[in-house]
Biopython code that builds the backbone (N, CA, C, O; Angstrom):
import numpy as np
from Bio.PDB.StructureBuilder import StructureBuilder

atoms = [
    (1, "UNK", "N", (27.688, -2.997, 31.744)),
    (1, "UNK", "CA", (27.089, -3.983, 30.876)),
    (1, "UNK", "C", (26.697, -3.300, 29.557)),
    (1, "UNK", "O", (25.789, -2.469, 29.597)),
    (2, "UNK", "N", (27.317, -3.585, 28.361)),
    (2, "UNK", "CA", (26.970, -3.176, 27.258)),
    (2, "UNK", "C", (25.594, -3.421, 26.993)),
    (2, "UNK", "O", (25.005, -4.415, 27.418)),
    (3, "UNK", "N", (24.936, -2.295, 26.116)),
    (3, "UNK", "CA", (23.955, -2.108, 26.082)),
    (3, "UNK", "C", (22.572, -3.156, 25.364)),
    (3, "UNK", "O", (21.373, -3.342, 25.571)),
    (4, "UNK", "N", (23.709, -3.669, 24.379)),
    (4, "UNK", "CA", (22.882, -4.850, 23.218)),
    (4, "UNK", "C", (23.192, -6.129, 24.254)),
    (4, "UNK", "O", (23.242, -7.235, 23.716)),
    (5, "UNK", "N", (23.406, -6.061, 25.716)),
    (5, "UNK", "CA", (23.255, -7.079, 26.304)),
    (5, "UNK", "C", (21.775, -7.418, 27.301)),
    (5, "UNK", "O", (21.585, -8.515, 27.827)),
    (6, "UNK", "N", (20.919, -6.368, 27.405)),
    (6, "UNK", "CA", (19.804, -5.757, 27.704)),
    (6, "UNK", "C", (18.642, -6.495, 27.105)),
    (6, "UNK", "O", (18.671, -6.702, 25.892)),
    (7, "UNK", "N", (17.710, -6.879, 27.755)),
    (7, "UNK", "CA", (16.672, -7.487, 27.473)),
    (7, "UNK", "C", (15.184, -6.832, 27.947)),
    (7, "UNK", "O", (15.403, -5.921, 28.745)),
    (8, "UNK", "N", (14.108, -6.971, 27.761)),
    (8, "UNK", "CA", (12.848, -7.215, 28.661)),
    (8, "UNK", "C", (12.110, -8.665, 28.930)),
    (8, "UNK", "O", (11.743, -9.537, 28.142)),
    (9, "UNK", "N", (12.059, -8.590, 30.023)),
    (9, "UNK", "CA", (11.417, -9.643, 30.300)),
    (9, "UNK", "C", (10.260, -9.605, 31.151)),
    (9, "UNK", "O", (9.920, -8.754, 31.973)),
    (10, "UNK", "N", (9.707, -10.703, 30.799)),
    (10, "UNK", "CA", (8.005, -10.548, 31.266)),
    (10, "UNK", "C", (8.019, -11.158, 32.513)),
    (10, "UNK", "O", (8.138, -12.383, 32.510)),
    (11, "UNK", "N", (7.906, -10.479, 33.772)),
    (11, "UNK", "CA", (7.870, -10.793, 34.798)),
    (11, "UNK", "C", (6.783, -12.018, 35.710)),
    (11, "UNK", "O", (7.041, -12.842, 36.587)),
    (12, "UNK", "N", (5.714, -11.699, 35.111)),
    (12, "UNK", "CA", (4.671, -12.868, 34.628)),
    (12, "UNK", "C", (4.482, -13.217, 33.340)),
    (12, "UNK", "O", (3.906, -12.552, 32.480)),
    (13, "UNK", "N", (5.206, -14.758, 33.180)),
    (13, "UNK", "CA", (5.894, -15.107, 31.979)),
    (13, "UNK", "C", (4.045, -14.786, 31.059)),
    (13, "UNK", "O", (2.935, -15.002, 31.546)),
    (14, "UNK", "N", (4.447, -14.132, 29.421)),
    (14, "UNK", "CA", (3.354, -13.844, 29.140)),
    (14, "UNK", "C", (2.271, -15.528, 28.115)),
    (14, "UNK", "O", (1.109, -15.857, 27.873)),
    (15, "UNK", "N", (3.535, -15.981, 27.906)),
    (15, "UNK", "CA", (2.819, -17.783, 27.205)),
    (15, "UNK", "C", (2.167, -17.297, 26.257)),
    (15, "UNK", "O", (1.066, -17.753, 25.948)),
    (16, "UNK", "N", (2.838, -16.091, 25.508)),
    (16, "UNK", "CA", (1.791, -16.081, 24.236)),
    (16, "UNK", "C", (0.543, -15.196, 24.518)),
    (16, "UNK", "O", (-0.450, -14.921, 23.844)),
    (17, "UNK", "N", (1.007, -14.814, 25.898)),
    (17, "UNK", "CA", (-0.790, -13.646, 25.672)),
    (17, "UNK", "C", (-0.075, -11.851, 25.878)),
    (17, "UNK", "O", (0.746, -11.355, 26.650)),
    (18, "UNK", "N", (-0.924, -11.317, 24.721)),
    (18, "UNK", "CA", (-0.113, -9.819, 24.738)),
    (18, "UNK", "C", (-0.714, -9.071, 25.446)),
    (18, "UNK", "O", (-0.571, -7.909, 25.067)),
    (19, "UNK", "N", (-1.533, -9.210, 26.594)),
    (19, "UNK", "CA", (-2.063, -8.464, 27.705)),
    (19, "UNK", "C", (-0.775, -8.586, 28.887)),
    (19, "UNK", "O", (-0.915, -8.009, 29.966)),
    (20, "UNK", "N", (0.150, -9.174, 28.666)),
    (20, "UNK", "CA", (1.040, -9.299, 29.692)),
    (20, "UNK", "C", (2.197, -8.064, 29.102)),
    (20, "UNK", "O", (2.957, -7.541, 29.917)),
    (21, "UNK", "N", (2.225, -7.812, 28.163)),
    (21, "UNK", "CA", (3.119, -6.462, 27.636)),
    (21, "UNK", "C", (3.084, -5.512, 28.202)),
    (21, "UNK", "O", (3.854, -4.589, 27.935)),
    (22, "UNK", "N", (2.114, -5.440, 29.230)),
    (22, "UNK", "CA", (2.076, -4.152, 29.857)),
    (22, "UNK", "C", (3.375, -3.388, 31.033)),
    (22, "UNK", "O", (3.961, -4.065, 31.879)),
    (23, "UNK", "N", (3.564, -2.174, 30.863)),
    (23, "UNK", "CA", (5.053, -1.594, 31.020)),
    (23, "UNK", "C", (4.893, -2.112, 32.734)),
    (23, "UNK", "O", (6.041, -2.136, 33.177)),
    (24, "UNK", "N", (3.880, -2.533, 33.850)),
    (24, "UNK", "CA", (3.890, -3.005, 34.810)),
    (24, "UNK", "C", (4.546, -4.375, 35.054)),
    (24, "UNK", "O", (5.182, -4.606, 36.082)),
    (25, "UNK", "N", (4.357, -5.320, 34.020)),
    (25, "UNK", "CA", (5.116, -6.496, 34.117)),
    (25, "UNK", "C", (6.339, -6.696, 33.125)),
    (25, "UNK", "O", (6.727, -7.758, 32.639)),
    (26, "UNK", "N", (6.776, -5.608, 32.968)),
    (26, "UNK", "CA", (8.119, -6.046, 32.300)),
    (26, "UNK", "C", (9.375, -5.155, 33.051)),
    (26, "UNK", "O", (9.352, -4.155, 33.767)),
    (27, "UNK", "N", (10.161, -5.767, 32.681)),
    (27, "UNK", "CA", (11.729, -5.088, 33.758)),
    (27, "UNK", "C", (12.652, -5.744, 32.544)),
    (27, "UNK", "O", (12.571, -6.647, 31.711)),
    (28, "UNK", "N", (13.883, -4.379, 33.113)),
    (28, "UNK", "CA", (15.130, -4.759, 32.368)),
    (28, "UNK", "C", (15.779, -6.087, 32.885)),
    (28, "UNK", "O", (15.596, -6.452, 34.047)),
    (29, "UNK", "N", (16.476, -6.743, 32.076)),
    (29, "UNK", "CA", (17.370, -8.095, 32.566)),
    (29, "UNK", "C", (18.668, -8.562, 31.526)),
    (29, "UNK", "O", (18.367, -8.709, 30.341)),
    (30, "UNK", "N", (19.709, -8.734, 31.823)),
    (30, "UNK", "CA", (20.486, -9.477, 31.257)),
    (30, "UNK", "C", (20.152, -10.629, 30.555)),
    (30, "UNK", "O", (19.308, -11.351, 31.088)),
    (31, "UNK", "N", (20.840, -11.138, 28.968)),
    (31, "UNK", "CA", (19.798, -11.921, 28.430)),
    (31, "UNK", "C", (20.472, -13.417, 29.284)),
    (31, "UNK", "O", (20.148, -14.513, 28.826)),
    (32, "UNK", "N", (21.274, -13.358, 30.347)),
    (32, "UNK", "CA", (21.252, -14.080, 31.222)),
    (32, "UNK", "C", (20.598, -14.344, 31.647)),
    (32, "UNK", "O", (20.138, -15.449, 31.357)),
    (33, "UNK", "N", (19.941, -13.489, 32.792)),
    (33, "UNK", "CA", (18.705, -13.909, 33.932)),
    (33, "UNK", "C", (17.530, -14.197, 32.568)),
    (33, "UNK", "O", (16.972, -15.275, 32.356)),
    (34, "UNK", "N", (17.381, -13.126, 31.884)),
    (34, "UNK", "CA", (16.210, -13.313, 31.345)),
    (34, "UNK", "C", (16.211, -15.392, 30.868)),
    (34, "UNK", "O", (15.472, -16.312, 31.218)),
    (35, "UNK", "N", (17.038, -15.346, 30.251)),
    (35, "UNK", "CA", (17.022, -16.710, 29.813)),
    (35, "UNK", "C", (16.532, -17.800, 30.775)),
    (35, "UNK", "O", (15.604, -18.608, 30.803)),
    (36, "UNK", "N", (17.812, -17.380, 31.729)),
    (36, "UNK", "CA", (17.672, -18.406, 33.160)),
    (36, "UNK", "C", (15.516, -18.339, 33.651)),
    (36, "UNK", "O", (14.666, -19.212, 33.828)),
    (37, "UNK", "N", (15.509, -17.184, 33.672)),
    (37, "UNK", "CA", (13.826, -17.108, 34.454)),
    (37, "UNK", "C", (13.176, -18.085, 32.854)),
    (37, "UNK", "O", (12.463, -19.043, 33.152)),
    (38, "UNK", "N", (13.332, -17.930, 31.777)),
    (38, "UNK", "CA", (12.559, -18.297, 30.803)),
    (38, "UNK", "C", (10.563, -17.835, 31.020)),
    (38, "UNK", "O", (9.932, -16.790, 31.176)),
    (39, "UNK", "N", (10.227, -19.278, 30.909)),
    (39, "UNK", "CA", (8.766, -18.970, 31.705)),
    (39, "UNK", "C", (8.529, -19.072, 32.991)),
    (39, "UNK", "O", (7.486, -18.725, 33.546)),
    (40, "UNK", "N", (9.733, -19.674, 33.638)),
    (40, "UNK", "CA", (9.368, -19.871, 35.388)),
    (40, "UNK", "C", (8.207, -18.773, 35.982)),
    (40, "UNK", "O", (8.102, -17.665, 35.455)),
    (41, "UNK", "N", (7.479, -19.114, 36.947)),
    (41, "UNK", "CA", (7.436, -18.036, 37.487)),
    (41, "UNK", "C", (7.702, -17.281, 38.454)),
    (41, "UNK", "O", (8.496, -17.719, 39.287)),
    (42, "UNK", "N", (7.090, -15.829, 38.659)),
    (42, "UNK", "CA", (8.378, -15.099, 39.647)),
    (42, "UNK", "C", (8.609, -16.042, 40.871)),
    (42, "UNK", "O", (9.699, -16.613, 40.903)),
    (43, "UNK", "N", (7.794, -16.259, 41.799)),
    (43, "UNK", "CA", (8.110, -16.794, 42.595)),
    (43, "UNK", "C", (8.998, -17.908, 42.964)),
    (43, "UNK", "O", (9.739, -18.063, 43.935)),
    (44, "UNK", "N", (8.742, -18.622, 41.978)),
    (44, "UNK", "CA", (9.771, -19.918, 41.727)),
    (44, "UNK", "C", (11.179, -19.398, 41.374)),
    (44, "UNK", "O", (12.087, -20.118, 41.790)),
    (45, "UNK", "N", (11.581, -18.193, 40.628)),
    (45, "UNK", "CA", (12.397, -17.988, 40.029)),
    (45, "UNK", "C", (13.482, -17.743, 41.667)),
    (45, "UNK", "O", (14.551, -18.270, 41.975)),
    (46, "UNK", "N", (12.449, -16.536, 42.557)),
    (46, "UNK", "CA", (13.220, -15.768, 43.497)),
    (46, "UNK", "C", (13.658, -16.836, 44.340)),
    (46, "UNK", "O", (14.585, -16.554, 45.100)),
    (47, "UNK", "N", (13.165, -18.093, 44.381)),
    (47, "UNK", "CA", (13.227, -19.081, 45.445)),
    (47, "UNK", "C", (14.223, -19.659, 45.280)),
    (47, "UNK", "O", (14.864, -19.806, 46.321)),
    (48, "UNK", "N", (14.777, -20.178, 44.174)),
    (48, "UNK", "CA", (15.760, -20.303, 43.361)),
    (48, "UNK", "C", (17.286, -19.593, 44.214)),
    (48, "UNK", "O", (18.165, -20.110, 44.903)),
    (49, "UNK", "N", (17.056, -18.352, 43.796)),
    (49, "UNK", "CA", (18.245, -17.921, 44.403)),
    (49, "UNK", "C", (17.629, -16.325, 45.450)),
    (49, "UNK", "O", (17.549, -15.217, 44.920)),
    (50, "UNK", "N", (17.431, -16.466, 46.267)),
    (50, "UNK", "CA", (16.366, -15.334, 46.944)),
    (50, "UNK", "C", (17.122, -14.269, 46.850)),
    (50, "UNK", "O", (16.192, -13.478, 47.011)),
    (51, "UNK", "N", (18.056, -13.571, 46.720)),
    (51, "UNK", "CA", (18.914, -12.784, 46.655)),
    (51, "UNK", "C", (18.776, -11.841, 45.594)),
    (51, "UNK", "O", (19.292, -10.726, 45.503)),
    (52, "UNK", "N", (17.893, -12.525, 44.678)),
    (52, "UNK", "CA", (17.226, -11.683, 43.257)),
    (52, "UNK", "C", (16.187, -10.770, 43.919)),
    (52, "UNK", "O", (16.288, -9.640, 43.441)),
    (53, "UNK", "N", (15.378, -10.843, 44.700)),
    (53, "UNK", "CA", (14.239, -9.810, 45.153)),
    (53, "UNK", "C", (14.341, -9.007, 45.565)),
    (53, "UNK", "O", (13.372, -8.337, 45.921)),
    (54, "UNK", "N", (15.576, -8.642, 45.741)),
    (54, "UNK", "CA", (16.176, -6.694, 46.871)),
    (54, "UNK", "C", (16.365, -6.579, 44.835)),
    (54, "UNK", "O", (15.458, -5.940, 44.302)),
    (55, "UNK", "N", (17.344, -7.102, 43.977)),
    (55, "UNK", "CA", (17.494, -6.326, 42.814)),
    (55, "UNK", "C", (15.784, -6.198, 41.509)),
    (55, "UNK", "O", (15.641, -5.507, 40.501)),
    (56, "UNK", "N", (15.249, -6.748, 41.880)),
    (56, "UNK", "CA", (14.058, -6.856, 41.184)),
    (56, "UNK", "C", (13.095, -5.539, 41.737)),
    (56, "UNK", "O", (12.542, -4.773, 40.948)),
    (57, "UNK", "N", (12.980, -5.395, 43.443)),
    (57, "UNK", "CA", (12.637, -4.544, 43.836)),
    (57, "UNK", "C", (13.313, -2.989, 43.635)),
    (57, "UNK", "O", (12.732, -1.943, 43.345)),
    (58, "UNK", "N", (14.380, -3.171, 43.830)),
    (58, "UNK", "CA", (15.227, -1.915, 43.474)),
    (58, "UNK", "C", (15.192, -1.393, 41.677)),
    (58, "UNK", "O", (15.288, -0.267, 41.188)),
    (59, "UNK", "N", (15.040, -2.558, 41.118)),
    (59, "UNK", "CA", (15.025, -2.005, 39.392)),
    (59, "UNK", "C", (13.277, -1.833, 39.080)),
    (59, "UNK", "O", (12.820, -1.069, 38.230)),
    (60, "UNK", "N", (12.660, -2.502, 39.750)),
    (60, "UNK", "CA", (11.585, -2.711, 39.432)),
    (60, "UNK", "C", (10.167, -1.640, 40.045)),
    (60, "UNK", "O", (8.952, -1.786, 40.178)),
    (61, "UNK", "N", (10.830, -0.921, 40.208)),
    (61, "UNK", "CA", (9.781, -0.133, 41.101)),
    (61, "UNK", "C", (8.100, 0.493, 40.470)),
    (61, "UNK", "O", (7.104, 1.022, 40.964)),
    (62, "UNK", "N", (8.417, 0.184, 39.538)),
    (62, "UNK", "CA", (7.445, 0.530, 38.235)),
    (62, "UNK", "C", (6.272, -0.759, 38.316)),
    (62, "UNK", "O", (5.059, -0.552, 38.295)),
    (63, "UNK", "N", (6.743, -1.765, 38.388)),
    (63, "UNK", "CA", (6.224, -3.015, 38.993)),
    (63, "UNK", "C", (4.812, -2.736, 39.924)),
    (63, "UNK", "O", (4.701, -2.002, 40.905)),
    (64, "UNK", "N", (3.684, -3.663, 39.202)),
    (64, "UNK", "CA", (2.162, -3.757, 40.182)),
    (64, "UNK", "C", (2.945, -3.946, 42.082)),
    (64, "UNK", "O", (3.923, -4.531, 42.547)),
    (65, "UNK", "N", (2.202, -3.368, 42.461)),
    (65, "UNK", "CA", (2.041, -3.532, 44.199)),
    (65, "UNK", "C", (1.780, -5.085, 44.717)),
    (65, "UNK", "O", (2.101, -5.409, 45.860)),
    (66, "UNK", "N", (1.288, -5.845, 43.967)),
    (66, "UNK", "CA", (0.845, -7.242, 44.404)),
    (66, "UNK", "C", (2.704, -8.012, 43.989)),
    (66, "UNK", "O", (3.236, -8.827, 44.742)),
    (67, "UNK", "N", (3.328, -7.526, 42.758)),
    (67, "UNK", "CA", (4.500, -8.626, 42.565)),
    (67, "UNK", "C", (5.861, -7.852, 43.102)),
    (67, "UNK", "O", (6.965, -8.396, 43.092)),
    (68, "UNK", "N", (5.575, -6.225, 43.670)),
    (68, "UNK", "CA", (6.528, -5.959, 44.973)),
    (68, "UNK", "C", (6.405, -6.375, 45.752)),
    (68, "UNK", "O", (7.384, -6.341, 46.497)),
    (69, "UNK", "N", (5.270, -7.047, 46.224)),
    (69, "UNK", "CA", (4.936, -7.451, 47.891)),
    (69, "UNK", "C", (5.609, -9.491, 47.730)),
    (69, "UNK", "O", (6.223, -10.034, 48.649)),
    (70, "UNK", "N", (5.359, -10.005, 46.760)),
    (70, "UNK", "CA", (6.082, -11.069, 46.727)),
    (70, "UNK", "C", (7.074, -10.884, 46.581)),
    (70, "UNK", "O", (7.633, -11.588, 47.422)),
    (71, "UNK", "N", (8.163, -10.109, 45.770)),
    (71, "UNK", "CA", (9.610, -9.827, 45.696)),
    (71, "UNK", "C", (10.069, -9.911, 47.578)),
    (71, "UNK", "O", (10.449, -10.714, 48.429)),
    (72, "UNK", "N", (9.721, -8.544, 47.409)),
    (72, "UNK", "CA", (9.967, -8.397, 49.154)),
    (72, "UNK", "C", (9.488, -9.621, 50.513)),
    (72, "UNK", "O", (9.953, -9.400, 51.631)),
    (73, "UNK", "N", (8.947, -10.349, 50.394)),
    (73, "UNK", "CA", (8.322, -11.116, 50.901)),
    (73, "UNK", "C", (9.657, -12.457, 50.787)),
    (73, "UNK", "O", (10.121, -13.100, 51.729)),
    (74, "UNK", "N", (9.953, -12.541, 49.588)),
    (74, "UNK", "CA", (10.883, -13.602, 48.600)),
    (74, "UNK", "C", (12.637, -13.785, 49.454)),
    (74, "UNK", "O", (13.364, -14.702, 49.836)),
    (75, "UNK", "N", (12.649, -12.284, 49.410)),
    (75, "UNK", "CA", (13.907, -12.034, 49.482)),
    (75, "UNK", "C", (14.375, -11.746, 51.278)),
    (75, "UNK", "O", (13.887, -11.271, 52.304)),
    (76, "UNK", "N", (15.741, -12.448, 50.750)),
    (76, "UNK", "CA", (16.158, -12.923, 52.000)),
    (76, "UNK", "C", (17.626, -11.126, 52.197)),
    (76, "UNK", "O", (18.789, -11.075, 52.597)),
    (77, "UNK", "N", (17.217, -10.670, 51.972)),
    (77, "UNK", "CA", (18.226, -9.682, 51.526)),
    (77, "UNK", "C", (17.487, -7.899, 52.003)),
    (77, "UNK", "O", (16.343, -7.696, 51.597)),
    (78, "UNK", "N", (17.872, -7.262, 52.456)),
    (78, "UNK", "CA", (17.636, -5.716, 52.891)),
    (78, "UNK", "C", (17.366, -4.914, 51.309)),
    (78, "UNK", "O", (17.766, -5.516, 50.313)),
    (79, "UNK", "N", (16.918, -4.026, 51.196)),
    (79, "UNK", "CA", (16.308, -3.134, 49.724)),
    (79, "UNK", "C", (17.883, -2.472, 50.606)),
    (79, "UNK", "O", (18.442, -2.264, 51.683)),
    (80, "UNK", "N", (17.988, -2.352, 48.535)),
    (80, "UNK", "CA", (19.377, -2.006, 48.839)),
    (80, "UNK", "C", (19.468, -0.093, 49.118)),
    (80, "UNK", "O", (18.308, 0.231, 48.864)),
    (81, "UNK", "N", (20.150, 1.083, 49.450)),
    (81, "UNK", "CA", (20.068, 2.130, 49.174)),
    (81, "UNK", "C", (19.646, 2.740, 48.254)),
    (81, "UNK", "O", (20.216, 2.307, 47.253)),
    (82, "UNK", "N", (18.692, 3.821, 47.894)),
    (82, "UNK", "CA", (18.713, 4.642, 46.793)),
    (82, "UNK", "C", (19.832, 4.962, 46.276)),
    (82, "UNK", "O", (20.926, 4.763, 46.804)),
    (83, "UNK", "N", (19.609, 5.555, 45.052)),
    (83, "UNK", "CA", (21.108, 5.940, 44.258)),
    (83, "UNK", "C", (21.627, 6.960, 44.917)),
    (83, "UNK", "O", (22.704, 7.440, 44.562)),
]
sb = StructureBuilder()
sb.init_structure("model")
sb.init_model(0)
sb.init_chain("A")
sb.init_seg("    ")
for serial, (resi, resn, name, xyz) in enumerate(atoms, 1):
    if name == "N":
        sb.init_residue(resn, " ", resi, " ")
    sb.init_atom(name, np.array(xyz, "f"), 0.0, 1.0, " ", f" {name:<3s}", serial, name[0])
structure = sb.get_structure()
């Protein structure tokens, strides 16, 4: 995936508040998904297609402990191997 195709997105959509900038709630995304999630939120998003929460968990590891435990919780899918 070329690189200027790369986004951040606010994992708890931020609605305008810049306390959500923090490097805990943001993850890389295609300006696909990113688009697709818009403001949804996570939960709604993973429910959607549950299959997103093994890759959210796997990219996201940087991610608060409270929105790994819903990823994982979300997902209907095994954490995929380390690299």
């Amino acid at each position: 995936m070329p690189a200027e195709t790369i986004t951040l997105d606010h994992v708890r959509p931020r609605r305008g508040m810049s306390a959500y900038d923090r490097p805990d709630n943001l993850v890389l995304a295609c300006r696909t998904c990113n688009a697709a999630k818009a403001d949804t939120p996570l939960l709604a998003f993973l429910m959607a297609r549950r299959s997103r929460g093994v890759f959210l968990l796997h990219y996201g590891d940087h991610l608060s402990d409270p929105l790994k435990a819903l990823a994982r919780n979300a997902s209907e899918r095994p954490l995929l191997p380390p690299d």
